[in-house]
C-alpha positions as CSV (number, residue, x, y, z in Angstrom):
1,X,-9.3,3.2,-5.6
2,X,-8.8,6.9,-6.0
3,X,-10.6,7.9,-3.0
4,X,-12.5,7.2,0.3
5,X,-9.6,5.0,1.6
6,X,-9.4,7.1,4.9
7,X,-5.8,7.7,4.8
8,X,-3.3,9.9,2.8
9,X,-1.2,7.2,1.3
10,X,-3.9,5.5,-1.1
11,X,-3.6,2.1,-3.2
12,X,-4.2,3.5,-6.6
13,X,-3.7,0.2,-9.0
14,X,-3.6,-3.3,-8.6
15,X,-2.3,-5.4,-11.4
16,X,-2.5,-9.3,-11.2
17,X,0.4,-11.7,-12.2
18,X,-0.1,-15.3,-12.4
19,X,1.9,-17.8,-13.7
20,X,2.5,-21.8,-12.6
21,X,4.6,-22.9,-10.1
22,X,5.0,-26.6,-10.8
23,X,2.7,-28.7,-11.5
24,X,-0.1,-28.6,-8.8
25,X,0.8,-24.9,-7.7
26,X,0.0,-21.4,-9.2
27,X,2.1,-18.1,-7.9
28,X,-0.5,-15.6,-7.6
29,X,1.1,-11.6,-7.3
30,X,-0.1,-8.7,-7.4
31,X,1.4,-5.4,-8.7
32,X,0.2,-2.5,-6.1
33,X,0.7,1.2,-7.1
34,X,0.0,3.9,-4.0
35,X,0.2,7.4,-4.5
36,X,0.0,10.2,-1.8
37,X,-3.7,11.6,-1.7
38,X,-3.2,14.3,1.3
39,X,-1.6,17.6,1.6
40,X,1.1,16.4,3.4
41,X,4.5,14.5,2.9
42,X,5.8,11.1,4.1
43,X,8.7,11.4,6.5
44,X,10.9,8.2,5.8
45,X,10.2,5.0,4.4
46,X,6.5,3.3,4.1
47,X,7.1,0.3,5.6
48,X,4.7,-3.1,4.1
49,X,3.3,-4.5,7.2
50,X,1.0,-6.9,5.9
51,X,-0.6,-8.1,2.3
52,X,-2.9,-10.3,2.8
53,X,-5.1,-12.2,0.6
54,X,-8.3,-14.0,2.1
55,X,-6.3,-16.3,5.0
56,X,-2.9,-16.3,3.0
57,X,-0.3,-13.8,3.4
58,X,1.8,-12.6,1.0
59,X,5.7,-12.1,0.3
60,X,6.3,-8.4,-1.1
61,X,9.6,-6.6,-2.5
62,X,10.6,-4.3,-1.5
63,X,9.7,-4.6,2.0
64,X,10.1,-0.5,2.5
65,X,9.9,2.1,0.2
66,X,10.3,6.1,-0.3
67,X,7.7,7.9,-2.1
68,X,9.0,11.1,-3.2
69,X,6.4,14.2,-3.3
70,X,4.0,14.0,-6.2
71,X,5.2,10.4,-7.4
72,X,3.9,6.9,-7.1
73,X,5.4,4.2,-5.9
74,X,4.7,0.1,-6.5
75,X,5.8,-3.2,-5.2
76,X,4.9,-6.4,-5.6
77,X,3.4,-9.3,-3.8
78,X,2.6,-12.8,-4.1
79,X,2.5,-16.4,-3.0
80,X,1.3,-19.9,-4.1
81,X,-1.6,-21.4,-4.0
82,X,-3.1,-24.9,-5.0
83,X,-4.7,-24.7,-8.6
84,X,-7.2,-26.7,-8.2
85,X,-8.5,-24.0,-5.9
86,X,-9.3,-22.1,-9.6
87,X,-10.8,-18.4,-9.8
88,X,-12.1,-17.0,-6.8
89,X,-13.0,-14.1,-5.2
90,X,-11.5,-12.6,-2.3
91,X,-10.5,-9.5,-0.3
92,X,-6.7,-8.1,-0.6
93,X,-6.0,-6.3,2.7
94,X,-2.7,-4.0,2.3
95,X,-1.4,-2.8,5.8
96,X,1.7,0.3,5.6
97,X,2.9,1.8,7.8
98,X,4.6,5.8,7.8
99,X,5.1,9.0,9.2
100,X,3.3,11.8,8.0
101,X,3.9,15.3,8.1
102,X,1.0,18.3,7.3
103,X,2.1,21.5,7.6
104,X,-0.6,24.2,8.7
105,X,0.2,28.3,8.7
106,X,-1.9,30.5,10.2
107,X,-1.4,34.3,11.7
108,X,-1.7,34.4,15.4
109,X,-1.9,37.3,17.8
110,X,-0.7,37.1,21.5
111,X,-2.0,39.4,23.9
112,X,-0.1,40.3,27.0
113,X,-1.9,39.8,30.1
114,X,-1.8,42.7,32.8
């Protein structure tokens, strides 16, 4: 996860809790750790727009978050699914949503016109 996500605010880790809900249910979760990868810094909260795993979406807390310059930040998500479903593979789509700020300095020369 460290790199090639295409954004500056990267999932770094994602730890899985599971534990049974009832008798014919499982609450899957997920711990997911993001980090800021760019040169920039967020402005605000990171919002969780959507966790999603295969077809099922998922409950996270908190639903918004800072993440202070240097630091990472996680939250969890999860939901409940049949067990008789068992282990199975599937993609885990997380959607945030921020502000970001880059800053750039550079020397400039301005020319009067005549």
């Amino acid at each position: 996860f460290k790199t090639g996500q295409g954004a500056p605010i990267a999932v770094t880790e994602i730890d899985q809790i599971t534990r049974p809900y009832g008798d014919t249910e499982t609450e899957v979760g997920f711990k997911i750790t993001v980090e800021n990868k760019g040169s920039g810094d967020v402005s605000g909260d990171i919002e969780i727009v959507d966790v999603i795993l295969g077809y099922n979406y998922l409950t996270c807390t908190p639903e918004s978050f800072k993440l202070e310059n240097e630091k990472s930040e996680s939250f969890v998500c999860s939901a409940i699914i049949e067990k008789e479903k068992g282990a199975y593979i599937s993609p885990l789509l997380v959607r945030l949503s921020y502000n970001y700020v880059e800053y750039l300095d550079k020397k400039i020369k301005i020319k009067r016109l005549e």
